[in-house]
C-alpha positions in Angstrom: 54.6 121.4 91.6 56.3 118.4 93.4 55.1 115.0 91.7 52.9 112.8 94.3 54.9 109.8 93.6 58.0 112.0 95.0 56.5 113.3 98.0 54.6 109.7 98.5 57.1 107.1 97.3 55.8 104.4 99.2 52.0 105.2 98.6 49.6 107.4 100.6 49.0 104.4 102.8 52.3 104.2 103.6 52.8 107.7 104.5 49.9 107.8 107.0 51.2 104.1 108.7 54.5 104.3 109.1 55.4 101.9 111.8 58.6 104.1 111.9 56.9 107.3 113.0 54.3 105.3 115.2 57.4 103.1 117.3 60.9 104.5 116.2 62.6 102.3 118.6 62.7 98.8 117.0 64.1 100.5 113.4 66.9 102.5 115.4 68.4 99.6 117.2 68.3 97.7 113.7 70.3 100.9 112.6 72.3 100.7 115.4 73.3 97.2 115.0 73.8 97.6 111.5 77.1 100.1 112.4 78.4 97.8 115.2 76.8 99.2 117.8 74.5 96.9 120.5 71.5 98.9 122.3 69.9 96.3 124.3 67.2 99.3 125.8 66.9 101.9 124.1 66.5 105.6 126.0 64.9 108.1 123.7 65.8 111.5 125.7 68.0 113.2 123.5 70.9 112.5 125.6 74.4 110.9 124.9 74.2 106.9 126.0 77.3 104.7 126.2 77.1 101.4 125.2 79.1 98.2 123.4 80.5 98.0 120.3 81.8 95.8 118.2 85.2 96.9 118.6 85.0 97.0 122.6 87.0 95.0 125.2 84.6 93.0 127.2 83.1 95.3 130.0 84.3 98.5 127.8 81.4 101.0 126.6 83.1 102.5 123.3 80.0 102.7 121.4 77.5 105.8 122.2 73.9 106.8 120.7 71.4 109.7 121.0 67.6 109.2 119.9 65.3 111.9 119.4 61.0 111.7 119.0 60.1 114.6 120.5 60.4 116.2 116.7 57.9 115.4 114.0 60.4 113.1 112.0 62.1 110.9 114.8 65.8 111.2 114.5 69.1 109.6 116.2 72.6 109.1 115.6 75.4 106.6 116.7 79.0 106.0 116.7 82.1 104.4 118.4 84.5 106.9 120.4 87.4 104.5 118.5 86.4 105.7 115.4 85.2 109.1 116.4 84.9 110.7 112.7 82.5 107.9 112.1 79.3 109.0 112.9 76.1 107.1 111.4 73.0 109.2 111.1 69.4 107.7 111.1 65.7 109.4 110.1 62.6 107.2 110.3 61.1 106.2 107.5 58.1 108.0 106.6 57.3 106.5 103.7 58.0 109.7 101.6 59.8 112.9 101.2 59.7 115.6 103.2 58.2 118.9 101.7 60.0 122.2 101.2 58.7 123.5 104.3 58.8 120.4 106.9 62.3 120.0 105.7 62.8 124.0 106.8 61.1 123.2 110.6 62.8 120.8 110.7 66.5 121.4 110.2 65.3 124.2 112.9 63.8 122.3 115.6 67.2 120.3 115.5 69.5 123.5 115.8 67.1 124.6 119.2 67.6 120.7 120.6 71.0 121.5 119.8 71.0 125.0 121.6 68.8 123.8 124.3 71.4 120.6 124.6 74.7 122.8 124.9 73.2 124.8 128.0 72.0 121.7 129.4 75.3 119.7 129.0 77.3 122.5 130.4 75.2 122.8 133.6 75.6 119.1 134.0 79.2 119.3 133.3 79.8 121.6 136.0 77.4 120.1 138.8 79.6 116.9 138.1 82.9 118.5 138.6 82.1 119.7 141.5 80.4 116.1 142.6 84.0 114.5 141.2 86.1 116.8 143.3 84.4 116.5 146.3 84.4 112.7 145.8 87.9 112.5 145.0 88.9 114.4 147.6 87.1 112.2 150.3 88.6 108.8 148.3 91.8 107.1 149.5 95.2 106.3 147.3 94.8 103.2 145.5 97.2 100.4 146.1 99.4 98.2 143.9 97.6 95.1 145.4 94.2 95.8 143.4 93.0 93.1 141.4 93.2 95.2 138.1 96.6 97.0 139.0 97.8 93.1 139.8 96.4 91.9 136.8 98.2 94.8 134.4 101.2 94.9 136.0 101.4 98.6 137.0 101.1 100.5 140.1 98.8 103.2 141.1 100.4 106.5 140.1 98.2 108.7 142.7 94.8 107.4 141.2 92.1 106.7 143.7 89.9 103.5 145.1 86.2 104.0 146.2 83.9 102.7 148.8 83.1 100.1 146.3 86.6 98.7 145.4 86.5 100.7 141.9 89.6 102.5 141.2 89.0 105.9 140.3 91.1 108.0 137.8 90.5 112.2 137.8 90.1 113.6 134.8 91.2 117.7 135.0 91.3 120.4 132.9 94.1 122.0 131.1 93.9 124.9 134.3 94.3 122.0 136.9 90.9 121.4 137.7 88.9 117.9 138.6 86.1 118.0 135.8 85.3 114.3 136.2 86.6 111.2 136.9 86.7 107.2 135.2 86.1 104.2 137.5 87.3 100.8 136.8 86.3 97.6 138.3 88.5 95.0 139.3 87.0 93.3 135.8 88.3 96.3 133.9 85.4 97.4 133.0 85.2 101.3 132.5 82.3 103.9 133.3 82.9 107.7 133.3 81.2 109.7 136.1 77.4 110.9 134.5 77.2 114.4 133.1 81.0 114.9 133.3 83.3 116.1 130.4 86.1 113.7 129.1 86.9 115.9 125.9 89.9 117.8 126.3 90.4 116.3 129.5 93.6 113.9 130.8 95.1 112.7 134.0 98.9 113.6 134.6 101.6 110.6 135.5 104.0 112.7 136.2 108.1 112.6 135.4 110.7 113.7 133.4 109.3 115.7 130.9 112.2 116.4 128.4 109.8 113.5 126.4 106.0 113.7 126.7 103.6 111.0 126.0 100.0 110.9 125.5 98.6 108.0 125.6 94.4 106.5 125.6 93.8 104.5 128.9 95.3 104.5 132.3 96.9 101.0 132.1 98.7 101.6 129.1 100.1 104.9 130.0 101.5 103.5 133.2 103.1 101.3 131.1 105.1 103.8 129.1 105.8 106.0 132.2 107.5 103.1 134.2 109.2 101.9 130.7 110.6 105.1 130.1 110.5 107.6 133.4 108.7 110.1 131.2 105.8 112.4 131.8 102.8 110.5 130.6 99.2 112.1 129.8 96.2 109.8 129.9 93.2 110.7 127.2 91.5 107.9 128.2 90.2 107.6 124.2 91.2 107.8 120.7 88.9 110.5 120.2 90.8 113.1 122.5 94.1 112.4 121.4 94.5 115.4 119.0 93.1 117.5 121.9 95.3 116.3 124.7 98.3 116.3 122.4 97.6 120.4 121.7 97.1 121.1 125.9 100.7 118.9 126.4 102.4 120.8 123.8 101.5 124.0 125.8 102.1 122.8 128.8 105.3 121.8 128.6 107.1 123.9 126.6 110.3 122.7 124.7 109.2 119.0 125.2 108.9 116.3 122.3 105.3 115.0 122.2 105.2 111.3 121.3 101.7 109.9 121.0 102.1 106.4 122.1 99.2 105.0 120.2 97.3 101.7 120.7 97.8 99.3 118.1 93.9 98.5 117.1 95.0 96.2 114.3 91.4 93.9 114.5 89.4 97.1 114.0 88.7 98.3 110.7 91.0 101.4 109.4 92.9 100.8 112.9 91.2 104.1 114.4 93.8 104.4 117.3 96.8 104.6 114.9 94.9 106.7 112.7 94.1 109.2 115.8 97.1 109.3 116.5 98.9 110.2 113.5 96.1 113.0 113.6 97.4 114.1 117.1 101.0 113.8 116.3 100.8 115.6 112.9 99.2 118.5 114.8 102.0 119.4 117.1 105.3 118.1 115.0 105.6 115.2 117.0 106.1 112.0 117.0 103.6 108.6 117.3 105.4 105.2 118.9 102.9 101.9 118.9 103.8 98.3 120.2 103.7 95.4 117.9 103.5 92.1 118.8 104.8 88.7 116.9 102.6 86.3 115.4 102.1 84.0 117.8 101.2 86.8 120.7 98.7 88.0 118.0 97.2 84.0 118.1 97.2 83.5 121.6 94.9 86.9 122.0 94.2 90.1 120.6 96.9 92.6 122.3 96.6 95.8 121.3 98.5 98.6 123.3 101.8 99.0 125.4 100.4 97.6 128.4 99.4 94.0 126.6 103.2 94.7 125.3 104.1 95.1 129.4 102.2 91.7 130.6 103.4 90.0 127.6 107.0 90.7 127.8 108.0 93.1 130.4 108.9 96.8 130.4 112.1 95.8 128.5 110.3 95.5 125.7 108.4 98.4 125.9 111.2 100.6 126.7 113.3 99.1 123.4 110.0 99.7 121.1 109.8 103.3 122.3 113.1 104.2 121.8 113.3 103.0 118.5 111.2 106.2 117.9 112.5 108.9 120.3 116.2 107.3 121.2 117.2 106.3 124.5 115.3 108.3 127.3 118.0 110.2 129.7 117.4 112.9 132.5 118.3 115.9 130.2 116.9 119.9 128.9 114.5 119.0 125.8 116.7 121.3 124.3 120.1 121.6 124.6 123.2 123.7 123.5 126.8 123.3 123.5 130.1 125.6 123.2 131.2 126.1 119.8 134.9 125.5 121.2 133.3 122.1 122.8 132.5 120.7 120.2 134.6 117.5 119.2 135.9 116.9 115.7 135.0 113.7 114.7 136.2 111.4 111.1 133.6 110.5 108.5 132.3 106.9 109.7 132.4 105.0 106.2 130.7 102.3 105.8 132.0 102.2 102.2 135.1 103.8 101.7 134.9 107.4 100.0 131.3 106.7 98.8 129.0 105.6 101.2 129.0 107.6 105.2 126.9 105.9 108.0 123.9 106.9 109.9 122.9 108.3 106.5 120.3 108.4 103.9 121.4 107.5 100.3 119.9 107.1 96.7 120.5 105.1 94.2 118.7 106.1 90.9 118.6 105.1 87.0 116.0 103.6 84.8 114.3 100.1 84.6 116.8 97.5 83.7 119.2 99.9 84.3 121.7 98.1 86.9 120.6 99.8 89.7 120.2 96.5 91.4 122.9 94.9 90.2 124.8 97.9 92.3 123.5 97.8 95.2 123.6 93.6 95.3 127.5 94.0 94.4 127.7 96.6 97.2 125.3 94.5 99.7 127.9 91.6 99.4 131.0 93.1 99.9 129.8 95.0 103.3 127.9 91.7 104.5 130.8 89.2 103.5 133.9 92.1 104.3 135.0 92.3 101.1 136.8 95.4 99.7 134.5 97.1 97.0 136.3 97.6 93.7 139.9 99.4 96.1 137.6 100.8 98.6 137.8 99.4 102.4 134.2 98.5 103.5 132.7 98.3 107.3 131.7 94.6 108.0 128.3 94.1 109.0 124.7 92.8 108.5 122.7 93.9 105.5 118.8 93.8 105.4 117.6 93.6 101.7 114.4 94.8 101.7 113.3 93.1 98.2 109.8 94.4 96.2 110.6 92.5 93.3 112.8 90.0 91.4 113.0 87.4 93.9 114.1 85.1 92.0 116.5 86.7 90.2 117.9 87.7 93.6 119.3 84.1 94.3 120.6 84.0 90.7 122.5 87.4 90.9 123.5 86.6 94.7 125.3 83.2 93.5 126.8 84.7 90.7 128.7 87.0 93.0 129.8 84.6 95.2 131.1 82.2 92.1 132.5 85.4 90.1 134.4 87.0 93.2 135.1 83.7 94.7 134.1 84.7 98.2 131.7 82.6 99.5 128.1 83.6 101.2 127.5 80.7 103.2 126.9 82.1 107.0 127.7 85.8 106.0 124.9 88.3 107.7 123.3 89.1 104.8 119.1 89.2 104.8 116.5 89.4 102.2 113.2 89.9 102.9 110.2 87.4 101.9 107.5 90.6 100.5 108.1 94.4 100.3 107.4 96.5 103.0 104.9 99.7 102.8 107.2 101.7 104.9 104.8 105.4 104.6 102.4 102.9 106.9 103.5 103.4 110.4 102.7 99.8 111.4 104.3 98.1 108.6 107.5 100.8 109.5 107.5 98.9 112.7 107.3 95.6 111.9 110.1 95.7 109.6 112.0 97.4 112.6 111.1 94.6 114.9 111.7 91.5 112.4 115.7 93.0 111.9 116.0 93.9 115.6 115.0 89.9 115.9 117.8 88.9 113.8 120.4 91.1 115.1 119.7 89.8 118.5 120.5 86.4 117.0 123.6 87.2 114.6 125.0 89.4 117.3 125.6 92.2 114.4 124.2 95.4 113.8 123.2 96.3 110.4 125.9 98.4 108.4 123.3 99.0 105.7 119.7 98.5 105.1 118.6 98.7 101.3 115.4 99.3 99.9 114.8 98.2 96.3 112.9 99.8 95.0 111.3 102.6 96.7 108.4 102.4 94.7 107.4 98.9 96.0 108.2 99.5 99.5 106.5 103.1 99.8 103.1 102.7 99.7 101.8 105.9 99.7 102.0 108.1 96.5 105.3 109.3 95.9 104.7 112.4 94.3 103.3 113.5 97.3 105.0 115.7 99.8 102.9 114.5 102.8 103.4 110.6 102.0 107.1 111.3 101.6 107.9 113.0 104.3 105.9 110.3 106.1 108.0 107.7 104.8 111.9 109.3 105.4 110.7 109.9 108.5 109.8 106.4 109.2 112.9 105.1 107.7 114.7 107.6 109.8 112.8 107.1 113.1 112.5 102.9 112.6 115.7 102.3 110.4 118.6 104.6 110.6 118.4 106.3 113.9 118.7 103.2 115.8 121.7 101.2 114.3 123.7 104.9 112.7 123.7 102.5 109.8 123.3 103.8 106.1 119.5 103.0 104.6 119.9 103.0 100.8 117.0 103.6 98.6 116.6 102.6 95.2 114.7 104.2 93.0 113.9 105.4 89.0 115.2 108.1 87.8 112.4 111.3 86.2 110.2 111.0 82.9 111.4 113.9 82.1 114.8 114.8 83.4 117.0 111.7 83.6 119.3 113.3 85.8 117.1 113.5 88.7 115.1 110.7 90.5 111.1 111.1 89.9 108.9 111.6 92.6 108.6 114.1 95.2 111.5 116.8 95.8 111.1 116.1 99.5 113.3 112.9 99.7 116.2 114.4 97.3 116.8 117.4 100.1 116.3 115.0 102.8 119.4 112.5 101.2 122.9 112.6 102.3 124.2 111.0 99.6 122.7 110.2 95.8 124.3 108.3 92.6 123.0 108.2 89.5 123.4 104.6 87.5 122.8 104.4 83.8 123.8 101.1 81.5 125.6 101.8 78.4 124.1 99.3 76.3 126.6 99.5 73.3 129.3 99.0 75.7 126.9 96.8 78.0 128.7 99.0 81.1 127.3 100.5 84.0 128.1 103.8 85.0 128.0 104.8 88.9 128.2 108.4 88.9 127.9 110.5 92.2 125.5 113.1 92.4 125.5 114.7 95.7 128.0 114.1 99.0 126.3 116.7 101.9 129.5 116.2 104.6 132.3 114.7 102.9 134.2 115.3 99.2 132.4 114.0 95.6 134.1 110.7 94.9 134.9 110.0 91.1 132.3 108.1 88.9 133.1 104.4 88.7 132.5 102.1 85.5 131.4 98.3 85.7 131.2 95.9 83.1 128.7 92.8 83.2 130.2 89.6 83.6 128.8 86.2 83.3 129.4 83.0 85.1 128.0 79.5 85.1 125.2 78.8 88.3 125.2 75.3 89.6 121.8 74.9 87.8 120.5 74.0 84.3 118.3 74.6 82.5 115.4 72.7 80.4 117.8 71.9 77.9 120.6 70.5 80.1 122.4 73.9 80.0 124.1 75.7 82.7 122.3 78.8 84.0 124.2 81.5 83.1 124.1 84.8 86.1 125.8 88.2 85.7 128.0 90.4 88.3 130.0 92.8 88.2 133.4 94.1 87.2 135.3 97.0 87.4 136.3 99.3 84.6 139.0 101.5 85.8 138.7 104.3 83.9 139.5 107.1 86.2 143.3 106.7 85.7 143.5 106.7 82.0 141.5 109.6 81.8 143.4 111.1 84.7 146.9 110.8 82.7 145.1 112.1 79.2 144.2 115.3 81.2 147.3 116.0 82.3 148.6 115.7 78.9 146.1 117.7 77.3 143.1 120.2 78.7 139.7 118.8 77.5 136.5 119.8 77.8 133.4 117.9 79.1 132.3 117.0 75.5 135.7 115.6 75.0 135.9 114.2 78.4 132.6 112.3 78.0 133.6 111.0 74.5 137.1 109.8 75.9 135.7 108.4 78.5 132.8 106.2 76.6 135.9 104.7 74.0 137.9 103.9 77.1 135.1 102.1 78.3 134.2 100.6 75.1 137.9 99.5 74.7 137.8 97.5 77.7 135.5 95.0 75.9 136.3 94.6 72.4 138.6 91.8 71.9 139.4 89.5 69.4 139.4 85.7 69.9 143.2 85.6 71.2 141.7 88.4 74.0 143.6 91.5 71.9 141.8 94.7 71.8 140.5 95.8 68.8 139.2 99.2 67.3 135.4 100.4 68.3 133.4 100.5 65.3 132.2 104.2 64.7 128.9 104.0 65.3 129.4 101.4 68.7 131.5 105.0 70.1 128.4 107.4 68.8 125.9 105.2 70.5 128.1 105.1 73.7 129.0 108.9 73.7 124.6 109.5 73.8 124.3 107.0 76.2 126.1 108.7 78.7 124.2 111.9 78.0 126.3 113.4 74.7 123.9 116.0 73.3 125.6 117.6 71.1 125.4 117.5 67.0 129.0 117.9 66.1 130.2 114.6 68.2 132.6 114.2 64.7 134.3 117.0 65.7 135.2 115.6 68.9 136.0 113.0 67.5 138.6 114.4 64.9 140.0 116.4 68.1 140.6 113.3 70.5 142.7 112.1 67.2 144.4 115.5 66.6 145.3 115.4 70.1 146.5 111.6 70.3 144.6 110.5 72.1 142.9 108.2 70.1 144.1 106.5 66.8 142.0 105.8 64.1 142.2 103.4 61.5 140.2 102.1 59.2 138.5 99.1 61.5 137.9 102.2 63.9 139.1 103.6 66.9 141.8 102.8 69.5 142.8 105.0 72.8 146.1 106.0 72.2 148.3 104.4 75.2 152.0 105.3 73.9 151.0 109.0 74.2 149.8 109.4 77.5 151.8 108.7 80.8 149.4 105.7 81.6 151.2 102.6 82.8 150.2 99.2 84.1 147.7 100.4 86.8 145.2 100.7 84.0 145.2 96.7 83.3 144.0 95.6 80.6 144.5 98.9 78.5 
């Protein structure tokens, strides 16, 4: 038996004088308010009711309620249609629990109001679309010259104006019929015609359609269709974006759907990205929102394309759409060519033999590796013109997209300039103040806007756009297929498709497998290029070793030593900072030469190549080389992956080949028997 402090929580007396169960309505608007939602008169009917929210534009109903006390418990429920899976459920207090059975009746008598409510509605819905049609039909064109049109810069599009001076927008059905219509005064505020449907409904502006957007309200879509010349479908709310989204992509078959998304950055979870995304995700396509610079967000609140319109003209809606889905031509969605039209074209390099544009790259190795140090030594040279290490490079702004290390940024930056004696001083080369979270959509865009900014005013397009590292600048979880995908496709969408520049991501290579990056398989197949750099730290070298090349031939591995210069800064003790760059270890040719000579394996190879490497950096105080200890060549050889136990066999065969002398400081490379010549300077 249930205990009577469970069933009576608040006490007998409670249960019997529940000011809840006597007058519901004062407790429900507290509920109400308590979610955002303003109910100035409550209607208890068990209808739908639109009214404020929080969220709402002034003279916009966004919020809704339904209250029921016909039932033995009274019961309601309220929400916001910008945050339609929100939905806030309220009971009156009793002052204690409901029983077994009065919990049974009553989950019952909800399911008949619910029964009884569905016939209802859909009688309603279909006395209205007849009232709208009939309505619309007797209504004349709008003009341009309306206060609200005037005020959002659009023109009518075929929408209607009423006896009252309210333009009226039809809502149909995906079968082509009027199943309501919205009104909007000249103040903008909105009302929907009473009893009619909205969900899955949408007004058509019609034009090209090879692109289809879906947008939320009518200004905002007219916007986008007189940016871009594109068929445009109007959902009129967040809530009936996925819906609308699924009727365009079977209504226009072959087409791209791009939901072009209001930006509700001052509401909580920014429901009309979030919607969106839903919509988008659920037919492949693709979501495009405006963002706005600081001081537009200080002057106001601007939230979708048509604040973006008023603010700055279709220009600049056009340009922030077509970051996303290209330039906007009169063509088939989907085209096809001739195989024998098809024009060979040369690898566009933005580094010589290693890196291609309009491509997707990796960079990968462990913490404290030098994967930085790599891609800073790369970042100058394409920024300031300068050839990397014999490789030709394709001038042009770099955006350093920095989650860490700042400081040591400016240290490693000026140490390139002082060691390579090519100075920085007006060369395009940007670093960014924070990292970025580029699997957010928004965040995707606002890094796209802030370098289209400065390429406007440097008159350069980026050549490269680096992200170090990727797991600052993600966001999302990286061992996630979803949030991947997410975030190559915003770098591809806001990054690379726009400039054909290269985006290089760094990143840390597996736990596990050192020869792979970690995270998610998804951005490995999605790369056009990867390198894998490990630092030798016997040899205190850098290995940059090419891993995959999809369209052009693997380049050979390239070696680096660290070198250090003086920084004009010192430090607490007087003392000059010291900062590091790098400098080439040309291996390749050495090794090149002692394979023609004699056939080695890749045990061999690796071991050979580790002393050369080695060699490079032992010297005596009058700069001569001098033999590498034994153990200094072991520690090498396993550094650069040697994982075999009889490396003093290979050893013993580099020396019975002579390669290699040994003596009894060590070992030497063997120069007088091999065809290398000066080229290999300083061996």
């Amino acid at each position: 038996m249930a205990s009577l402090s469970n069933i009576f929580p608040g006490g007998f007396t409670a249960a019997i004088t529940s000011t809840e169960l006597v007058d519901p309505i004062p407790a429900f608007q507290t509920f109400c308010r308590a979610h955002g939602i303003t109910v100035e008169s409550v209607i208890d009917d068990g209808e739908i009711h639109r009214v404020p929210s929080a969220s709402s534009k002034k003279g916009h109903l966004d919020g809704w309620y339904i209250l029921h006390t016909s039932g033995k418990f009274p019961v309601g429920v309220c929400g916001d249609w910008k945050t339609p899976d929100m939905r806030y459920q309220w009971m009156a207090d009793t002052g204690r629990s409901m029983t077994f059975q009065e919990n049974a009746d009553h989950v019952r008598w909800i399911e008949e109001v619910k029964a009884k409510q569905k016939v209802e509605r859909e009688a309603k819905q279909e006395k209205a679309a007849e009232r709208a049609e009939d309505e619309i039909g007797a209504y004349f064109d709008a003009s341009a010259d309306h206060p609200y049109l005037s005020r959002k810069h659009v023109e009518p599009h075929g929408i209607k104006i009423d006896r009252a001076g309210k333009l009226v927008v039809p809502i149909y059905s995906e079968d082509g019929e009027i199943i309501s219509h919205q009104t909007i005064d000249a103040d903008g505020s909105k009302r929907y015609l009473k009893g009619g449907r909205v969900d899955g409904g949408f007004f058509e502006i019609r034009g090209s359609r090879q692109v289809v957007f879906v947008g939320e309200g009518f200004a905002t879509c007219a916007s986008v269709h007189e940016a871009t010349g594109a068929t445009v479908l109007v959902a009129f709310d967040c809530g009936n974006l996925p819906k609308v989204a699924k009727i365009a992509k079977s209504l226009y078959l072959g087409a791209k759907i791009v939901m072009a998304a209001d930006n509700d950055q001052f509401t909580d979870n920014n429901p009309g990205i979030k919607a969106a995304t839903e919509a988008a995700n659920s037919v492949h396509g693709l979501i495009v929102h405006p963002v706005f610079s600081d001081s537009e967000v200080n002057a106001g609140k601007p939230t979708d394309f048509n604040d973006l319109h008023v603010l700055r003209g279709l220009d600049a809606v056009r340009e922030q759409i077509e970051m996303v889905t290209a330039p906007m031509r009169e063509t088939l969605a989907f085209e096809f060519s001739r195989a024998d039209s098809l024009e060979l074209k040369e690898i566009q390099w933005v580094v010589e033999d290693y890196v291609e544009a309009d491509s997707l790259a990796q960079v990968f190795g462990d913490p404290g590796g030098g994967k930085s140090f790599v891609a800073i030594d790369i970042a100058c040279c394409i920024a300031s013109g300068t050839s990397w290490h014999g490789h030709e490079v394709r001038k042009g702004a770099v955006f350093y997209i920095a989650g860490e290390g700042h400081n040591g940024l400016a240290r490693r930056l000026k140490a390139w300039e002082l060691g390579n004696n090519v100075s920085l001083s007006g060369v395009p080369l940007f670093k960014s103040h924070r990292a970025a979270q580029l699997y957010d959509i928004t965040d995707a865009a606002m890094v796209a806007q802030s370098i289209k900014t400065l390429v406007d005013e440097s008159g350069l397009d980026p050549s490269m756009i680096i992200i170090d590292t990727l797991a600052r600048n993600m966001g999302g979880d990286e061992n996630s297929t979803q949030d991947m995908n997410a975030f190559i496709q915003n770098m591809d969408i806001y990054l690379r498709q726009h400039y054909k520049c290269c985006v290089m991501v760094i990143h840390h290579s597996g736990a596990m497998d050192k020869d792979r990056s970690r995270g998610s398989t998804a951005l490995r197949g999605a790369l056009d290029a990867e390198y894998k750099v490990q630092l030798d730290q016997a040899s205190k070298t850098i290995t940059f070793e090419p891993k995959k090349m999809k369209d052009a031939e693997m380049p050979q591995a390239k070696c680096f030593g660290i070198s250090q210069v003086d920084l004009p800064v010192n430090d607490k003790n007087g003392a000059p900072v010291k900062g590091a760059y790098l400098t080439a270890v040309d291996i390749s040719e050495f090794l090149k030469n002692a394979k023609k000579k004699e056939k080695l394996n890749s045990n061999q190879e690796l071991c050979l190549s580790a002393l050369v490497g080695l060699q490079k950096i032992t010297k005596d105080d009058a700069g001569e080389y001098m033999p590498v200890a034994d153990d200094d060549w072991r520690k090498s050889a396993k550094a650069r992956g040697f994982k075999a136990t009889n490396i003093a066999r290979i050893f013993e065969q580099l020396v019975e080949k002579k390669l290699v002398r040994e003596s009894m400081d060590g070992f030497m490379v063997d120069e007088q028997n091999t065809s290398h010549t000066s080229q290999c300077e300083p061996l």
